[in-house]
PAZAPA-4460 file (N, C-alpha, C; in steps of 0.05 Angstrom, whole numbers, plus 32768, in hexadecimal, padded with zeros to 4 digits):
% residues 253
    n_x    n_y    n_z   ca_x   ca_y   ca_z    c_x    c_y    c_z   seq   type   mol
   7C9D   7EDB   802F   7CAE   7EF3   802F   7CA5   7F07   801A     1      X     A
   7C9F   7F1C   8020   7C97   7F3B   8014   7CB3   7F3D   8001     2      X     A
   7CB7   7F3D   7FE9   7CC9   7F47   7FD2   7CC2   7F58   7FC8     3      X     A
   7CAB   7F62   7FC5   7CA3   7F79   7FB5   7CB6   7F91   7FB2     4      X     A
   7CB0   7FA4   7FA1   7CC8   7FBB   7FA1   7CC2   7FCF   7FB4     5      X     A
   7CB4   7FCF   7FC2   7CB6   7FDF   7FD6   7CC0   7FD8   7FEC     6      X     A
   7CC5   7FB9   7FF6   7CD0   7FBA   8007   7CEC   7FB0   8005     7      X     A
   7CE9   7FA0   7FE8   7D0E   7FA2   7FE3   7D1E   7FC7   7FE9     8      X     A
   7D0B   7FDD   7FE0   7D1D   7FF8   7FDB   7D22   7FFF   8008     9      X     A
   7D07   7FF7   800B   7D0E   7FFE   8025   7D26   7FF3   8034    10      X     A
   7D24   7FD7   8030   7D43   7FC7   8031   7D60   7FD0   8021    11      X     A
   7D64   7FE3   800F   7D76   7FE7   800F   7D78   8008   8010    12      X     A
   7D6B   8011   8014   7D6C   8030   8024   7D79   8028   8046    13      X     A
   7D6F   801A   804F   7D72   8008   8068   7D90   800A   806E    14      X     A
   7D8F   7FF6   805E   7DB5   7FEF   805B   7DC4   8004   804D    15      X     A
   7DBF   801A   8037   7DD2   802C   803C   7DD9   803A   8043    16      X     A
   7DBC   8045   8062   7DC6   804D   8078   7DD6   8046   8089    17      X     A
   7DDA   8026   8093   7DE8   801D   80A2   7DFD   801C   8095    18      X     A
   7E0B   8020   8077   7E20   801B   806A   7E2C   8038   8073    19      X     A
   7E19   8054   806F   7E27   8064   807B   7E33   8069   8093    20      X     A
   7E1C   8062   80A3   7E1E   8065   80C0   7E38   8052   80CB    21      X     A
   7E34   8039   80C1   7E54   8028   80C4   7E6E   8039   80C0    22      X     A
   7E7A   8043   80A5   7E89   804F   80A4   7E8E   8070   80B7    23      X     A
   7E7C   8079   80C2   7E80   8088   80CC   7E81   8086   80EA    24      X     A
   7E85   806C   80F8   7E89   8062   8116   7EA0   8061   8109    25      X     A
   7EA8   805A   80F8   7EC7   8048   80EB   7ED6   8063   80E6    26      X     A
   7EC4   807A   80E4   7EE2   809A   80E1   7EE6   80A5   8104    27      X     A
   7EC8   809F   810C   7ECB   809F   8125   7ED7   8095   8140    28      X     A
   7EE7   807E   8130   7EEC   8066   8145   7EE2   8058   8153    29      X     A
   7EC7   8050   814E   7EBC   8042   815D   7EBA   8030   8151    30      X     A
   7ECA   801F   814D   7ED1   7FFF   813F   7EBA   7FF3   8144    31      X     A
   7EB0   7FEA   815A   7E9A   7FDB   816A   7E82   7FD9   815D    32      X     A
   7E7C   7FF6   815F   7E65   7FFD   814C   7E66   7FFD   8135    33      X     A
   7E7C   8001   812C   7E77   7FFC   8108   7E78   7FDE   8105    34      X     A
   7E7E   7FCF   8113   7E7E   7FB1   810D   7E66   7FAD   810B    35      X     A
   7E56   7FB5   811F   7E41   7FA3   812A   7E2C   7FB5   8111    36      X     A
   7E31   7FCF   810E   7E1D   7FDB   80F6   7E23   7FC8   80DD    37      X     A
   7E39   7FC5   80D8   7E3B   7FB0   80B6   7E2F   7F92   80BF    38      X     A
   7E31   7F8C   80D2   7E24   7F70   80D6   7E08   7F77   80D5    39      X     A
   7DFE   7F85   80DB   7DDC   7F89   80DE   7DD9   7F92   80BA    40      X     A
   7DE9   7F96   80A6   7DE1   7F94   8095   7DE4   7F7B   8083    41      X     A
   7DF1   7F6E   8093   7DF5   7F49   8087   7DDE   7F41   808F    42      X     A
   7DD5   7F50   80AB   7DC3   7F38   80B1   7DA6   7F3C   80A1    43      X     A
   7D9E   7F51   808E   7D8E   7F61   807C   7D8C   7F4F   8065    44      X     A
   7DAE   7F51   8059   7DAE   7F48   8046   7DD2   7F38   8040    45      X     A
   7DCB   7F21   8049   7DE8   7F16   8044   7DFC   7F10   8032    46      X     A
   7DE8   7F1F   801E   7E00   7F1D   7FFD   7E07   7F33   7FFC    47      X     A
   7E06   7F4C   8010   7E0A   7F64   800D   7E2B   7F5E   8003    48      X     A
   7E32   7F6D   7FF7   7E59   7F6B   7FE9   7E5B   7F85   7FF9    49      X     A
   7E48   7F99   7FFD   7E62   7FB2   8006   7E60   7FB3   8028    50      X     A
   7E55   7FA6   8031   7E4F   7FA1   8051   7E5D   7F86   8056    51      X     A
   7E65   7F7B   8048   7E7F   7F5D   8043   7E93   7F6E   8041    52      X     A
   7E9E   7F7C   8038   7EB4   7F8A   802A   7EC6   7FA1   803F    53      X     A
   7EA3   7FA9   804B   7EAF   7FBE   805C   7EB3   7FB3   8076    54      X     A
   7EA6   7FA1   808A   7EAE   7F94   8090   7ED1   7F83   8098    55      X     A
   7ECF   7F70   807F   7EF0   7F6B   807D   7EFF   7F83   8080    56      X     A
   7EFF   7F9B   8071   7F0A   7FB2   8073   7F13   7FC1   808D    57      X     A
   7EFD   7FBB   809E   7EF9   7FCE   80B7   7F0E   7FB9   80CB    58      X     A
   7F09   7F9C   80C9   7F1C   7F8C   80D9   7F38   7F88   80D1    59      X     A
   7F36   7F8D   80B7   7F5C   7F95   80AD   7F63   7FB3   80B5    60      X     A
   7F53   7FBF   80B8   7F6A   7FDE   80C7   7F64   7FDC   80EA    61      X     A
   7F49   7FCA   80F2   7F52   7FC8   810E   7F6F   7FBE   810B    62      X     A
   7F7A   7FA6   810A   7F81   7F95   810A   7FA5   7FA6   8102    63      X     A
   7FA1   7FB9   80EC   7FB8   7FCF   80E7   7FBB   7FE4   80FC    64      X     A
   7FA7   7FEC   810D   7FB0   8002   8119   7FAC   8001   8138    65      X     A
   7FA7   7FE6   8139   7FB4   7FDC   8156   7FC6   7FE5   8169    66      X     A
   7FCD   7FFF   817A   7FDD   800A   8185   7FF0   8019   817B    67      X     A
   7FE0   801F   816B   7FFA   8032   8151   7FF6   804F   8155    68      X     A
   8002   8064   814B   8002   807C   8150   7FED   8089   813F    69      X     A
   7FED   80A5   8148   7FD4   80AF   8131   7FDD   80B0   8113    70      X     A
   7FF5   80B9   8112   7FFD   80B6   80F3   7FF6   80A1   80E7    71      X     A
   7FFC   808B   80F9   7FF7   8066   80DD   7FE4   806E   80E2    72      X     A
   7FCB   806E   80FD   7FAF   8069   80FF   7F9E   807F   80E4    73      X     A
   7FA3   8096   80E1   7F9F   80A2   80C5   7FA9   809F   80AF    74      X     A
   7FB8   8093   80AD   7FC6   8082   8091   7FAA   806E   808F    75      X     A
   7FAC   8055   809B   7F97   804B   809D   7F7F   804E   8093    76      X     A
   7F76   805F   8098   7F58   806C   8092   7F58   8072   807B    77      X     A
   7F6C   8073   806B   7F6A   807B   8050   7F64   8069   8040    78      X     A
   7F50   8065   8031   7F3F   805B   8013   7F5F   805C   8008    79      X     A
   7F63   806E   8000   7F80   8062   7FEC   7F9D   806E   7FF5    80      X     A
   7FAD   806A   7FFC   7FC2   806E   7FF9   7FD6   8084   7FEB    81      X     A
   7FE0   8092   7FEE   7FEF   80A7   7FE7   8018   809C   7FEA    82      X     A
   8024   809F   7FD4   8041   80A5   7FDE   804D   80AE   7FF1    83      X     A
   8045   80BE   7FF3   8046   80CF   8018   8042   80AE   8030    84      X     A
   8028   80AA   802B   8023   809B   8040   802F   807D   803B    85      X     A
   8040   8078   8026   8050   805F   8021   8066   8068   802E    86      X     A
   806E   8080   8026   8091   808A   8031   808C   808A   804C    87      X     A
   8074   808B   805E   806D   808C   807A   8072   8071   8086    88      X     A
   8065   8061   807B   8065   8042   8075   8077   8035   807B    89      X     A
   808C   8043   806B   80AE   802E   806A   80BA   8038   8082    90      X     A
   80BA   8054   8089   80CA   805E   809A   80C3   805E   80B1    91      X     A
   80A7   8059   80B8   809D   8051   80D4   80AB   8033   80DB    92      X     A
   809B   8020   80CB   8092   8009   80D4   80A7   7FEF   80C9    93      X     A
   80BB   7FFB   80BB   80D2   7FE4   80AF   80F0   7FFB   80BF    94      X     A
   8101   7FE4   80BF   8115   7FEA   80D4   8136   7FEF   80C3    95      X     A
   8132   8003   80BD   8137   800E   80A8   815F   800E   80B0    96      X     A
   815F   8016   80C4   817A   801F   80CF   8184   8003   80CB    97      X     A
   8176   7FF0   80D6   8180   7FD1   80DA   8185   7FC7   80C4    98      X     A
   8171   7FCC   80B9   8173   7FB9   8097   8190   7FBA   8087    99      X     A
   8192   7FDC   808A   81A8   7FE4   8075   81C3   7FF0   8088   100      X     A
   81C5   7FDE   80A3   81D8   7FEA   80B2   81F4   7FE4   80A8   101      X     A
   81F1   7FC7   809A   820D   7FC6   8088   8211   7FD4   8067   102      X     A
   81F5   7FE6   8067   81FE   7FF5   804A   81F9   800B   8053   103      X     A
   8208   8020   805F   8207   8040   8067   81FD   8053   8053   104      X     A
   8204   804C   8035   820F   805B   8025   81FF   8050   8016   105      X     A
   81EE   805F   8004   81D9   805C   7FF1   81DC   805F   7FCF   106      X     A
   81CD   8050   7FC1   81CF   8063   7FA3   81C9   807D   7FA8   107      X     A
   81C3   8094   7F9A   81C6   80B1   7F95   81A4   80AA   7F8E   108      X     A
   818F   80B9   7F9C   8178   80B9   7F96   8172   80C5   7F7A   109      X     A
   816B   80B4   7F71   815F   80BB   7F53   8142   80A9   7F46   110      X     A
   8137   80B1   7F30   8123   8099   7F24   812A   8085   7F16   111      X     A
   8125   806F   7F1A   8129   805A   7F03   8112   804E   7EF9   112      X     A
   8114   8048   7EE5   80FC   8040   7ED5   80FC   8023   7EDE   113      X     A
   80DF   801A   7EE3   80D8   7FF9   7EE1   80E9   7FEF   7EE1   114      X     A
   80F6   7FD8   7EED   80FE   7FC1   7ED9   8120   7FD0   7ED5   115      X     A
   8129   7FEF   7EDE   813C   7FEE   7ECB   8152   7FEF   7EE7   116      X     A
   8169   7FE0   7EE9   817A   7FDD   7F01   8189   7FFB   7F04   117      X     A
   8192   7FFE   7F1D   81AD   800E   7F22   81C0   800B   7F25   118      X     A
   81CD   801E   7F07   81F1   8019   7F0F   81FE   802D   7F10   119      X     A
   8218   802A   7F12   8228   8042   7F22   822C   8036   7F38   120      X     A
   823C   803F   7F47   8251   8040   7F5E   823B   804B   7F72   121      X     A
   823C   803F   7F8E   8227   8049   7F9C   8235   805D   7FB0   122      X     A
   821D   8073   7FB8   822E   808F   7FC5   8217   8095   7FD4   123      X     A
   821A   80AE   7FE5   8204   80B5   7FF9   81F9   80CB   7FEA   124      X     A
   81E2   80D1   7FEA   81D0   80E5   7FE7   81D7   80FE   7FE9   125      X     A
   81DB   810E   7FDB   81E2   812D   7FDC   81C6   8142   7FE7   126      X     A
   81C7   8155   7FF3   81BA   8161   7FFB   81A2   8167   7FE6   127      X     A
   81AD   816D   7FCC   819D   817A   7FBE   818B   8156   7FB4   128      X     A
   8195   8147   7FB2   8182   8131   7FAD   8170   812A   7FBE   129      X     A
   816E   8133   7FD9   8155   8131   7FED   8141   814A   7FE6   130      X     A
   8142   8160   7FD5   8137   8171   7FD5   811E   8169   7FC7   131      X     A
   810D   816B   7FC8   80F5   8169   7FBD   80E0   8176   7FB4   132      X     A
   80E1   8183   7F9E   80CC   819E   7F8D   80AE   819D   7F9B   133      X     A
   80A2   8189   7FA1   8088   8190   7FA6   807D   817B   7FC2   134      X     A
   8094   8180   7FD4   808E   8174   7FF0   809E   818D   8003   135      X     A
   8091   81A2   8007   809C   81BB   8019   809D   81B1   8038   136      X     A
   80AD   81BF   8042   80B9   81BC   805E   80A1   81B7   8075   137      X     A
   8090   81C3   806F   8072   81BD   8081   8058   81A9   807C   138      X     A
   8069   8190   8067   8060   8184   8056   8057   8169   8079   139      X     A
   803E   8167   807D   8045   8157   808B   804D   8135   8094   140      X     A
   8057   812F   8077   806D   8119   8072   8089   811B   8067   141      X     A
   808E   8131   806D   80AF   8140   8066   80BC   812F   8068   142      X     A
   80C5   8126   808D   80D8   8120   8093   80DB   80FC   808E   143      X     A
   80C4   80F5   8086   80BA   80D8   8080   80C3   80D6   8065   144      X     A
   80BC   80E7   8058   80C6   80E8   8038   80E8   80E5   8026   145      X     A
   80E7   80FB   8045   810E   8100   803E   811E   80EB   8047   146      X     A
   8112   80DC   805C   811A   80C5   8064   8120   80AD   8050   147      X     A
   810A   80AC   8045   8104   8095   8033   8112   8099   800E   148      X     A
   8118   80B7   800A   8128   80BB   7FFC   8146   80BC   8009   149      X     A
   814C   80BC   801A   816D   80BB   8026   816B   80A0   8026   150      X     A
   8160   8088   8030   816A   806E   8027   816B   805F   8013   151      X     A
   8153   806F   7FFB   815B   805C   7FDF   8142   8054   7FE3   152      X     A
   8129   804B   7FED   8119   8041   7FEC   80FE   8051   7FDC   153      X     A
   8102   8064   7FDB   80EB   8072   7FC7   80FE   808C   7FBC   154      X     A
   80F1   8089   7F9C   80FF   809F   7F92   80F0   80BF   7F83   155      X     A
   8100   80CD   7F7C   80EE   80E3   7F74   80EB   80DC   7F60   156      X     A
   80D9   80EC   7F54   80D1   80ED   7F32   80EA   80F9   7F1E   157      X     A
   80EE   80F4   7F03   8101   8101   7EF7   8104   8126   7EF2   158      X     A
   80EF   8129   7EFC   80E3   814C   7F04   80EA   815A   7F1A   159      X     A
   80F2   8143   7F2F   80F7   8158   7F46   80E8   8150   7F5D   160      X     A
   80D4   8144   7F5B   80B9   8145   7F68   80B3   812C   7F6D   161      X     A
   80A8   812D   7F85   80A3   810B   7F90   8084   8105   7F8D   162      X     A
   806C   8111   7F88   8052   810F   7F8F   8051   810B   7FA7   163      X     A
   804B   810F   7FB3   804A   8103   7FCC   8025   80F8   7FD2   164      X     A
   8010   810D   7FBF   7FF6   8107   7FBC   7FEB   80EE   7FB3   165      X     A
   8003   80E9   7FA3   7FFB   80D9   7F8C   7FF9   80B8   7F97   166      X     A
   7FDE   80B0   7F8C   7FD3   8097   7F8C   7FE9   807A   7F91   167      X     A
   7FEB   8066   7F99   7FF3   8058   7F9A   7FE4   8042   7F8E   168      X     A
   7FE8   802B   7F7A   7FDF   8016   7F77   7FE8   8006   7F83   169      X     A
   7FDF   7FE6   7F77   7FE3   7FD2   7F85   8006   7FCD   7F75   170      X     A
   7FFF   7FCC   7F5A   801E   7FCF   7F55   803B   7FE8   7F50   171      X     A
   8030   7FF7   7F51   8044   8005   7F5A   804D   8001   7F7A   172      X     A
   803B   7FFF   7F8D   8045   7FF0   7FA3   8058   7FDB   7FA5   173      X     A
   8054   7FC9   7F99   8062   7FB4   7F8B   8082   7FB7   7F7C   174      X     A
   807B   7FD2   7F6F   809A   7FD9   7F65   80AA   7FE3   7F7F   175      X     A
   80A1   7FF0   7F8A   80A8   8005   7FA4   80B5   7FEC   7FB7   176      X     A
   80A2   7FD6   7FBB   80AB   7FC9   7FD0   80C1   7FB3   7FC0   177      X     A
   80C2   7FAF   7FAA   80D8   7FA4   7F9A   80F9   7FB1   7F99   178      X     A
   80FA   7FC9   7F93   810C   7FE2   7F9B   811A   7FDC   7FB1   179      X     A
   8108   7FDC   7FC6   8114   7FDE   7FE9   8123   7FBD   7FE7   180      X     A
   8110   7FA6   7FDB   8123   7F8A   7FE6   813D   7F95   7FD0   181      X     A
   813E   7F9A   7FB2   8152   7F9E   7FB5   816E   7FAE   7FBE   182      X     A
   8169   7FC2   7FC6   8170   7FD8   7FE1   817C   7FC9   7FF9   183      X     A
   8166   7FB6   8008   816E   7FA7   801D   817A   7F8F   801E   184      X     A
   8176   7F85   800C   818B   7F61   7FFA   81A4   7F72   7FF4   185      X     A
   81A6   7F88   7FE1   81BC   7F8F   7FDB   81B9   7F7B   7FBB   186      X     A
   81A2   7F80   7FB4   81A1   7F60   7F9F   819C   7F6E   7F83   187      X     A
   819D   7F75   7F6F   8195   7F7D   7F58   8185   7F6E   7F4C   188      X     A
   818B   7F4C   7F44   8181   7F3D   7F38   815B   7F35   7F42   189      X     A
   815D   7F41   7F56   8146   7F44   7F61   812C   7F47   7F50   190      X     A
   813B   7F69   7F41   812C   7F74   7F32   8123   7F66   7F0D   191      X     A
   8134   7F45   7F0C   8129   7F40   7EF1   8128   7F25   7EFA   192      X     A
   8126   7F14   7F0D   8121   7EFE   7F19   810B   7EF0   7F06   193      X     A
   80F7   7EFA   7F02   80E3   7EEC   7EF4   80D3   7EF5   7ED9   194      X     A
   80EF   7F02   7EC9   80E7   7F13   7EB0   80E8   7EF0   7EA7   195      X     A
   80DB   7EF3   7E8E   80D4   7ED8   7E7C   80C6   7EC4   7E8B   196      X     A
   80BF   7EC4   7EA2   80AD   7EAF   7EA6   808B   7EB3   7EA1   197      X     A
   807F   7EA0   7EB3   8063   7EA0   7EAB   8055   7EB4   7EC0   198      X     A
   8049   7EC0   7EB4   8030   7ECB   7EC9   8017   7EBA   7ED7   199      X     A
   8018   7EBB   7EED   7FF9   7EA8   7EFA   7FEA   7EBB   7F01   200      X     A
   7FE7   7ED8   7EF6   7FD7   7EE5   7EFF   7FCC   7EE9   7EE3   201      X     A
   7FAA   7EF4   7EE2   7F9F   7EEA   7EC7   7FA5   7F09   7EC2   202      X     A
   7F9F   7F1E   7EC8   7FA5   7F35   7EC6   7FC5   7F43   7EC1   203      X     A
   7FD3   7F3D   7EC5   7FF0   7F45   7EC7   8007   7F36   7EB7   204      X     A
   8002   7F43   7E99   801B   7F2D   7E88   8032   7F28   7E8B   205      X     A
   8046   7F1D   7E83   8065   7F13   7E8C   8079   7F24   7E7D   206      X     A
   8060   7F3D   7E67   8073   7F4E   7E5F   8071   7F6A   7E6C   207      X     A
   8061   7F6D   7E7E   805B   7F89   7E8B   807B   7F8F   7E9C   208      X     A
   8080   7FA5   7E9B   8096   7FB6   7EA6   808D   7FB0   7EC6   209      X     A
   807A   7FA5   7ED4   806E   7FAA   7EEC   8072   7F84   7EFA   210      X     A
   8078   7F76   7EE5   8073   7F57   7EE4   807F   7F4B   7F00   211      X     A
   8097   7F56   7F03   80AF   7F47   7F0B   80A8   7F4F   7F25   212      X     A
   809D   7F6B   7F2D   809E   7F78   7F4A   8086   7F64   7F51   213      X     A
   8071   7F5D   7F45   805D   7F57   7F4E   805C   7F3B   7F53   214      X     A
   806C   7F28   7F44   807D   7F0B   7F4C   8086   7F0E   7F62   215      X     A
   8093   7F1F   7F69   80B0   7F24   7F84   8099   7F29   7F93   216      X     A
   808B   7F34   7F9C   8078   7F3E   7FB5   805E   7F23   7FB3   217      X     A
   8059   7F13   7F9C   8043   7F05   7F9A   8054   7EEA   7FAD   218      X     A
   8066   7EEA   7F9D   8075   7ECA   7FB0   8082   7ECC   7FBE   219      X     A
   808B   7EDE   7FC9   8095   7EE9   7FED   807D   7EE6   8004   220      X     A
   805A   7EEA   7FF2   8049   7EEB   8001   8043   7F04   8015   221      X     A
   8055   7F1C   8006   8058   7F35   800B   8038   7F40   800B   222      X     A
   8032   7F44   7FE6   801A   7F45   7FDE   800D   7F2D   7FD0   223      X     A
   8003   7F18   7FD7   7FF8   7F10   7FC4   7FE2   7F15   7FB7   224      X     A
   7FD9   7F02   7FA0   7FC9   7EFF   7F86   7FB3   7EF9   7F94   225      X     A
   7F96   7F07   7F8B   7F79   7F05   7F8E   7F73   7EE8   7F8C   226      X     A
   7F5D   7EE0   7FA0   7F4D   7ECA   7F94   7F48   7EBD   7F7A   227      X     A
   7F39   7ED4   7F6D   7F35   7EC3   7F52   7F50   7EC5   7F44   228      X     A
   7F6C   7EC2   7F49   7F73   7ECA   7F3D   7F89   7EE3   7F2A   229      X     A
   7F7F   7EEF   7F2D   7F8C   7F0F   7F26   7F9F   7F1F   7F40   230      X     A
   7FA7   7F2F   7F35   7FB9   7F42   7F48   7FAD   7F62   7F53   231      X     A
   7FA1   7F61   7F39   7F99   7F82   7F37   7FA9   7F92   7F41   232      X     A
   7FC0   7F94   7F2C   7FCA   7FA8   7F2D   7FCD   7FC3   7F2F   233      X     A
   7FAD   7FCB   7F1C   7FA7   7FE5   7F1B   7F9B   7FEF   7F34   234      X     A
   7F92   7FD7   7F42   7F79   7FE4   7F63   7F94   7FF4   7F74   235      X     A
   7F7D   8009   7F7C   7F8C   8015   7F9B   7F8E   8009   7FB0   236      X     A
   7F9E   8018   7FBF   7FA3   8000   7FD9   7F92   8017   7FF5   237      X     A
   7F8A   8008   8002   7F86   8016   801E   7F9C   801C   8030   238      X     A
   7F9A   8025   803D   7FAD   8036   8058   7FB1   801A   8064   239      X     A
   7F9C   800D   8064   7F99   7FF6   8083   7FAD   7FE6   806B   240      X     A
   7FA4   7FDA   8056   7FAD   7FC0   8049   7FD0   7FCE   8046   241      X     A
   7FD2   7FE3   8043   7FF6   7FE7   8042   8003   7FE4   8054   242      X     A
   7FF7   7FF3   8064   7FFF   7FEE   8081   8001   7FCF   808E   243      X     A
   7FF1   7FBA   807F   7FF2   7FA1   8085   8004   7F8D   8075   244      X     A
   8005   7F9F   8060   801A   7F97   8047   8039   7F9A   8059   245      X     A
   8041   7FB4   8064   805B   7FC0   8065   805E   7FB7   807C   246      X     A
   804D   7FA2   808B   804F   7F98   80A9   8061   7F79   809D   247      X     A
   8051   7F71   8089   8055   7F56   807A   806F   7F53   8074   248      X     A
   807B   7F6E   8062   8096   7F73   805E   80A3   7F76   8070   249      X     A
   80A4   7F80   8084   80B5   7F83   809D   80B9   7F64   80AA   250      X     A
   80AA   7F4F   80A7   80AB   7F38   80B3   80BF   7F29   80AD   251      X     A
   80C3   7F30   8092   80DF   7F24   8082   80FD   7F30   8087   252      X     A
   80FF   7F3E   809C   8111   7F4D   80A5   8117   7F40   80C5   253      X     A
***
């Protein structure tokens, strides 16, 4: 076998054509073809990680957007995730009316910090608490947004303002989807269930403000913990993996 550096460079010029060319059957929709383009780069080089990666990737958003509409099917496609496209998330694909058909009547949309419970007497949403500073009427997740703030399940910022741009991690996902069980249990204790215990994730200590959400979604089997290990909290999530996440959640309903 020829190793020399000229024909290792030709071999991976090779493959990061087909790495392009894959992803771009995959904006195109041609699933088929991008499969069969990332396998021809296994078959090159089979320790490839980002032709492994993309791969698994491309069969978790088939697998997400399976007869779905164009909205999820473009949620999907997204490398990371946006608030917008979480508030899309809950109010598509979890059965929202059903869940909370014996609780009509909501807390008063507001922020709460981590970790910190809500009290007060629970009441319905005032007009001016659906308003939202930087999600305008032609916003095209408005009515997804307003939704998901009229049931308590995502809240604004203490500013006014929901982001709606703004990034999603793996744990703030985790808080978000912690919020809603307690929303849908009707449960508070939810939210400190596993303050003082041990962490099994090597990354994520038992004193982080983020601990408890990421217990609740790790041992529900909502989200679980990486292979080696860890949670990674900080990673972004894809369109397809939320979408596969918020399918997961719905199962428990």
């Amino acid at each position: 076998v020829d190793d020399s550096p000229s024909v290792k460079n030709k071999k991976e010029v090779k493959k990061e054509a087909l790495i392009w060319r894959g992803e771009n059957y995959k904006r195109w929709g041609k699933f088929e073809m991008a499969q069969k383009t990332y396998q021809s780069v296994l078959r090159i080089d089979n320790s490839d990680t980002r032709a492994a990666r993309a791969l698994d990737e491309l069969n978790e958003f088939i697998k997400a957007v399976s007869g779905q509409s164009q909205v999820l099917k473009k949620i999907a496609l997204q490398k990371e995730v946006t608030r917008a496209d979480i508030a899309v998330l809950f109010v598509t694909e979890l059965p929202l009316n059903k869940i909370f058909r014996k609780a009509p009547t909501k807390n008063a949309i507001k922020f709460n910090a981590p970790g910190q419970p809500v009290m007060g007497a629970q009441k319905a949403p005032l007009v001016s608490d659906l308003a939202v500073a930087d999600v305008q009427d032609d916003h095209w997740a408005k009515s997804y947004i307003t939704q998901a703030l009229e049931k308590g399940i995502m809240q604004k910022f203490p500013d006014g303002t929901f982001k709606p741009d703004q990034k999603v991690n793996r744990a703030e996902l985790a808080m978000l989807i912690q919020n809603f069980l307690v929303k849908a249990y009707d449960d508070p204790s939810i939210e400190t269930k596993y303050f003082g215990g041990t962490s099994p994730f090597a990354d994520v200590l038992n004193t982080s403000p983020v601990f408890n959400a990421i217990m609740v979604v790790s041992t529900r089997g909502i989200m679980p913990g990486m292979d080696d290990g860890t949670f990674k909290p900080l990673s972004t999530v894809s369109g397809s993996e939320a979408l596969n996440i918020i399918r997961t959640l719905k199962a428990k309903f």
